[in-house]
N, C-alpha and C positions, 0 to 999 in steps of 0.2 A: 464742672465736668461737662462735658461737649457730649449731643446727641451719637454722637459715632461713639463715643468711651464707653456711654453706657451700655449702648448695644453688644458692643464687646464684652464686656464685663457680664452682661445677662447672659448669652451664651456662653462665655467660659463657666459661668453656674451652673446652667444647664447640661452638661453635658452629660452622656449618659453612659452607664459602668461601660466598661471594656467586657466584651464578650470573646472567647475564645474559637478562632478560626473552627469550622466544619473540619471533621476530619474525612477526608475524601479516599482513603481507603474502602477498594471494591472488596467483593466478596474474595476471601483470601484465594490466590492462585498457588499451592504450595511446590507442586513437584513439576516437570519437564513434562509426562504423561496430560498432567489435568491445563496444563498450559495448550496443549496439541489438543485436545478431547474440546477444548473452549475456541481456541481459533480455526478450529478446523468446523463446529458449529455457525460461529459467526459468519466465515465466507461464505457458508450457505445461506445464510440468511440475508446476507446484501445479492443475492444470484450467482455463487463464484462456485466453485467446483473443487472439490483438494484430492490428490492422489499423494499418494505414502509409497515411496520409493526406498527400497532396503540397499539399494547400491546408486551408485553415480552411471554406471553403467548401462543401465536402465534407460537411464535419461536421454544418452548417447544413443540409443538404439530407437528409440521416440523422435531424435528429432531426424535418424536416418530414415526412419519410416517413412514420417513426413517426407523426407524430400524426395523417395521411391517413389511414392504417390503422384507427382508432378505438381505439389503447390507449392507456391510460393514463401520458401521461409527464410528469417531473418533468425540465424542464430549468435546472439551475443554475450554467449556464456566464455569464459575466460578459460574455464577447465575444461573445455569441449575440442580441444587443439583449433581449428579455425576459424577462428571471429568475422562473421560476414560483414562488409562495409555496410552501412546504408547508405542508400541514394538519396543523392541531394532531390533530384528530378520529384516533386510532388506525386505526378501520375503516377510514375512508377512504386515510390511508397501507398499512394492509396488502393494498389493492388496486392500487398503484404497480404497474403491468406495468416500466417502466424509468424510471430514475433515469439523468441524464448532470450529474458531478459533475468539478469540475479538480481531477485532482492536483496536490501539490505537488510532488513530484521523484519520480521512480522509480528503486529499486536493483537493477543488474545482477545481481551474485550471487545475490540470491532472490527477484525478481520483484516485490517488495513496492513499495507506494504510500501515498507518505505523503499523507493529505489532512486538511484542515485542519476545525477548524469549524464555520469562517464558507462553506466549498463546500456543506456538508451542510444549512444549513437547516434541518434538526434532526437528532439526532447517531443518532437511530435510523432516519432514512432511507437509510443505505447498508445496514442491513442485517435493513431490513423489505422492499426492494424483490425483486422477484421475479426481475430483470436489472439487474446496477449494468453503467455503462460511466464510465469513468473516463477522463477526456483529460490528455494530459501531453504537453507541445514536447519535440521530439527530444534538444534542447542542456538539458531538466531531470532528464536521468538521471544518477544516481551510480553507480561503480565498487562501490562496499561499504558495509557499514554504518557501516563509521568515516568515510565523508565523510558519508552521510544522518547521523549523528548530529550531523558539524560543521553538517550546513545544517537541521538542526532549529531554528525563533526559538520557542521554548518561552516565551515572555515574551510574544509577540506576541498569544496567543490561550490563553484556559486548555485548551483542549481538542485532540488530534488523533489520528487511529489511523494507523500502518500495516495496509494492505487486502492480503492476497496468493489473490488464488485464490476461487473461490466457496468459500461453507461446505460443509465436510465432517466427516465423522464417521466412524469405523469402533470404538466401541463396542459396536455392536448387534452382538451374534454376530460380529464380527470383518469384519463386510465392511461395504466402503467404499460410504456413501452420501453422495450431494453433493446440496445444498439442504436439509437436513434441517432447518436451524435458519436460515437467511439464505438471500440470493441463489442461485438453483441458476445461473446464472451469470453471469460478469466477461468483460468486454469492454473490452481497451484500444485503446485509440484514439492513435495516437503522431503529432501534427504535424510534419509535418519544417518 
C-alpha cells in the first residue's frame, strides 16, 4: 500500500459523525401586523424613515406637494398615471431633490428593499438622489432573507439592489456620517 492509500484510508476512518444543519429560523414573524411592527423598526434602525399610508391617494397628493414646492422630482411610480423620464445628463440627475421609486418586497428582519431596474429609470437614480422614497403595499413584505431570496425573479430583469437606510459611512475618523456618498435620506412609504 502506497503512502497516498494510507493517508486516504486514515482519513476515511477518521471521519467525523454527521452533524445536523443549524436551524436558521429567526424569531417567528407570524401575522402581516408583527411583519410591519418588525420592518418598520428595523428602517429605523439603519436611519430610514416609514410612514403608513391608508390610501394610494395619499401618495399622489405627496408627490403633488412636492412638485408645488419647486423641487426637483423624479416620480417613477406606475400607478401615479405619469412616469417621469430620467435624464441621461449626470448634472442634471445629481440635482434630483427626490426620487419616488416602487419597491419590490421589503424585509422585516433588516429593513432592506428590494427594487428592481425597471423602478429606477436608471440604476444610478436611487442613489444620486438627494431623498429616495421608496413605496411598497403592506402584503409585499417578507419575514427574512430566506423568503426575499425565494421572491427574488432574477431572470426577470438583469439588474436589482437591495436599498436599506440612506448612505452611511463611519470611516472618516470613526464617526458616522449619513449622506456622504448617496441619499442623506430614505423614506418609506407602506400602502396598506
Amino acid at each position: 500500500m502506497s503512502a497516498r492509500d494510507r493517508i486516504l484510508n486514515a482519513l476515511k476512518m477518521n471521519k467525523p459523525a454527521a452533524v445536523p444543519l443549524p436551524d436558521l429560523e429567526t424569531a417567528a414573524i407570524n401575522s402581516p401586523d408583527d411583519i410591519l411592527e418588525t420592518f418598520t423598526r428595523q428602517v429605523q434602525v439603519v436611519g430610514g424613515h416609514v410612514q403608513v399610508l391608508e390610501q394610494e391617494g395619499a401618495l399622489y397628493q405627496l408627490i403633488s406637494d412636492d412638485r408645488a414646492s419647486g423641487q426637483f422630482i423624479i416620480n417613477r411610480l406606475p400607478n401615479g398615471g405619469h412616469i417621469d423620464e430620467v435624464p441621461a445628463d449626470t448634472v442634471k440627475l445629481a440635482s434630483v431633490n427626490r426620487a419616488y421609486l416602487k419597491g419590490s418586497f421589503g424585509v422585516a428582519e433588516n429593513g432592506a428593499i428590494w427594487v428592481m431596474e425597471s423602478a429606477m429609470g436608471n440604476r444610478i437614480l436611487p442613489f444620486i438622489c438627494e431623498q429616495l422614497v421608496l413605496v411598497i403595499n403592506k402584503h409585499e413584505l417578507v419575514a427574512n432573507m430566506h423568503a426575499a431570496y425565494a421572491a427574488i425573479q432574477i431572470n426577470r430583469e438583469g439588474y436589482g439592489v437591495f436599498i436599506a437606510g440612506p448612505s452611511k459611512t463611519a470611516d472618516i475618523e470613526q464617526s458616522l456620517v449619513i449622506g456622504a456618498h448617496g441619499p442623506k435620506a430614505l423614506t418609506v412609504l407602506i400602502i396598506l
